[in-house]
C-alpha positions in Angstrom: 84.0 101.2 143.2 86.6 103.3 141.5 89.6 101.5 142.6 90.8 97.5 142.3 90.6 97.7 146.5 87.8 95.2 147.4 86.2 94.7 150.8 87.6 90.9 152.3 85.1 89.3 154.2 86.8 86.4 155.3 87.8 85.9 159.0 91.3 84.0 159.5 90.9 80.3 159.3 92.7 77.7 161.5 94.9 75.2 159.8 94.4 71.5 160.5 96.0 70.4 163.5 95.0 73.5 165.5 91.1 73.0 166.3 89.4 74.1 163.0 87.6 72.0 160.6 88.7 68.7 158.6 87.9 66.9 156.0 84.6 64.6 157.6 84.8 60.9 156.7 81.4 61.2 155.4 82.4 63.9 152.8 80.9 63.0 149.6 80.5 65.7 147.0 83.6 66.4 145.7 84.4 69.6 143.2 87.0 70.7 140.7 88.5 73.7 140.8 91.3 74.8 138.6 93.4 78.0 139.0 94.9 79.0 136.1 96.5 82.1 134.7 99.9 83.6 133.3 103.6 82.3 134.1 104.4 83.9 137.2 101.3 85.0 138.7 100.8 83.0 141.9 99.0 80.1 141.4 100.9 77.5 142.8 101.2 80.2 146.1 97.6 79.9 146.1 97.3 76.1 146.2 99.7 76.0 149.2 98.3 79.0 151.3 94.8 77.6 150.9 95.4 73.7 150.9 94.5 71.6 153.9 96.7 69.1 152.6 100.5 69.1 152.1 100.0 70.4 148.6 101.4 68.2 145.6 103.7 69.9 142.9 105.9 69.4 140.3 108.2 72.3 140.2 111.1 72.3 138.7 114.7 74.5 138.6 114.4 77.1 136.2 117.7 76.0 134.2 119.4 77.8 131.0 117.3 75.5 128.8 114.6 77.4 129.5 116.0 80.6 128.0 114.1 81.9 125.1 111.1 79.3 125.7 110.1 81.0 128.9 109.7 84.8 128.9 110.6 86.3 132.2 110.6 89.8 130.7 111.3 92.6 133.1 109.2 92.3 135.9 111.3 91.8 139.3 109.5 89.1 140.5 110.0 87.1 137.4 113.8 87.8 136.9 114.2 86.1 140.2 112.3 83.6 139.9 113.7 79.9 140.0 111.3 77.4 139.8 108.5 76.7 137.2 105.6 74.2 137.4 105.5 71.8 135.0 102.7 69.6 135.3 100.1 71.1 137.9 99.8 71.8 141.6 97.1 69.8 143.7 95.4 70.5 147.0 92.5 70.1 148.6 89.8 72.1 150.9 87.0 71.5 152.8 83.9 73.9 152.3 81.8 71.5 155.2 81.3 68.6 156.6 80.4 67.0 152.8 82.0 69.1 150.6 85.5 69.4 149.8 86.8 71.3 147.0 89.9 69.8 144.7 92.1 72.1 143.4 94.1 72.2 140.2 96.8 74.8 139.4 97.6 75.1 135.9 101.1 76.0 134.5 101.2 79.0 132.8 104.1 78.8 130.7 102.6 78.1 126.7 104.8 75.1 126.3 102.3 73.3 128.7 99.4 74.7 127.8 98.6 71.3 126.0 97.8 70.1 129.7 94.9 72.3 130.2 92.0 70.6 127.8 92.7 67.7 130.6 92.7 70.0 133.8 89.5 71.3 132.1 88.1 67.8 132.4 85.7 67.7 134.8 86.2 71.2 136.4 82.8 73.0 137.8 84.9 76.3 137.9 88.1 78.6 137.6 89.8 80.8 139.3 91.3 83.1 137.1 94.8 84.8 138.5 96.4 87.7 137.6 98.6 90.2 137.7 97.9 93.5 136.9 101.5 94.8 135.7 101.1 92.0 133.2 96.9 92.0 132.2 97.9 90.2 128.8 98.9 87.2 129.8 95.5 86.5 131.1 93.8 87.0 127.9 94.7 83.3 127.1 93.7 81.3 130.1 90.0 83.9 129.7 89.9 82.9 126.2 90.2 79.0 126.9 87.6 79.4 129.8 85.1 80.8 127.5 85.7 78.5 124.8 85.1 75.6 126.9 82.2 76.5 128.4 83.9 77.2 131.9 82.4 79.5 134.7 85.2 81.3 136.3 85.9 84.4 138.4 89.2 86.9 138.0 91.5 87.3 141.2 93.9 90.2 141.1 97.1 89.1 143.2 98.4 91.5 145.2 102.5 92.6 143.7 102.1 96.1 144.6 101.9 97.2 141.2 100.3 99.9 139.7 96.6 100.7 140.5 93.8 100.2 137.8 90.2 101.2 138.4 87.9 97.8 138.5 86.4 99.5 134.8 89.7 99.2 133.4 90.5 95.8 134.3 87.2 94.9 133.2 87.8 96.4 129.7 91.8 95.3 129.2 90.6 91.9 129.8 87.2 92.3 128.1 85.4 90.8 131.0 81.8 90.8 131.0 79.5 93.2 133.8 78.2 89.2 135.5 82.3 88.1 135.8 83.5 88.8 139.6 86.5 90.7 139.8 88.6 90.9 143.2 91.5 91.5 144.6 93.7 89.2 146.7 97.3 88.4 148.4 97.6 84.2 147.5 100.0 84.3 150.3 97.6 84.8 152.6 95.1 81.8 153.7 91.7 83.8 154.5 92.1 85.7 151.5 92.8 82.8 149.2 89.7 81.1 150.9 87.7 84.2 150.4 88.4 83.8 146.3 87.4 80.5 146.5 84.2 81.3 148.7 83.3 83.9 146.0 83.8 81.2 142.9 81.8 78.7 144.8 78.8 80.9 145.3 79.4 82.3 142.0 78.6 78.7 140.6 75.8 78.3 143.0 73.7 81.0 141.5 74.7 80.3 138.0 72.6 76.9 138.7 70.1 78.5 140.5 69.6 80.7 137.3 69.8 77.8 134.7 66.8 76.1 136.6 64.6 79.0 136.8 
């Protein structure tokens, strides 16, 4: 591949309420997902475009108090922005009949940052979002992934910005060759799925490895 333009595999998927799948009563294996990232980069889209649930959030008005603390720098889509999560985001999705996937959105700001150790808690996996007009405001959330001993995949949103080969992603955020990398528009609900299809299998042959 010698551009970040990745084939998407996933077919559209109904909502709930219009004939597609639901959360079964007999669901009983439950995982943890967390999507974390840099301020600004979509996670919080993600969690709604993808959540079978009406997603729960804390957002809050970006207010002049904020000025100085959070770094909008001079990206367009961060001067308008006008909300900021402040806790997490929550939502939920169901991979089958018995397995439904939780999922945690991290804030990305540093002045929560504290918040993550407990997000962490318990998580089989991450999704790791970012932007690629602004790759250095992963290199935290990849740093705190690795140090804790968390599995995670990197998800290139989609803000029409400049285009990097896959090798150069790889190497400004020092991923290594066994990471996926992949694009996707968190807007969108197949191709949010898709990411968290890839994670899922991801972790499924990390396991099968470890027991060989």
């Amino acid at each position: 591949m010698d551009s970040v333009t990745f084939e998407r595999r996933a077919a559209p998927h109904p909502r709930p309420g219009s004939g597609g799948p639901s959360l079964a009563s007999t669901a009983d294996n439950g995982l943890k997902i967390v999507i974390v990232g840099g301020f600004g980069v979509g996670k919080t889209t993600m969690v709604r475009s993808v959540s079978e649930i009406r997603p729960l959030n804390t957002e809050e008005t970006m207010t002049q108090a904020g000025e100085g603390i959070d770094e909008l720098g001079d990206h367009d889509g961060l001067r308008t922005k006008t909300s900021t999560t402040v806790a997490f985001d929550f939502g939920r999705i169901s991979l089958d009949e018995r397995s439904v996937l939780y999922l945690f959105g991290a804030p990305g700001q540093e002045r929560f940052w504290f918040l993550w150790e407990r997000l962490f808690s318990g998580t089989l996996g991450a999704v790791v979002l970012v932007d690629t007009r602004r790759l250095s405001d992963s290199w935290y959330a990849i740093d705190r992934l690795e140090q804790h001993g968390t599995p995670f995949i990197v998800a290139c949103n989609d803000f029409g910005g400049p285009v990097h080969t896959e090798q150069q992603i790889r190497e400004a955020l020092d991923l290594s060759p066994e990471v996926p990398l992949m694009e996707c528009d968190a807007r969108d609900r197949s191709s949010s799925k898709y990411v968290l299809i890839t994670l899922v299998e991801y972790l499924h042959t990390l396991s099968s490895e470890s027991t060989q």
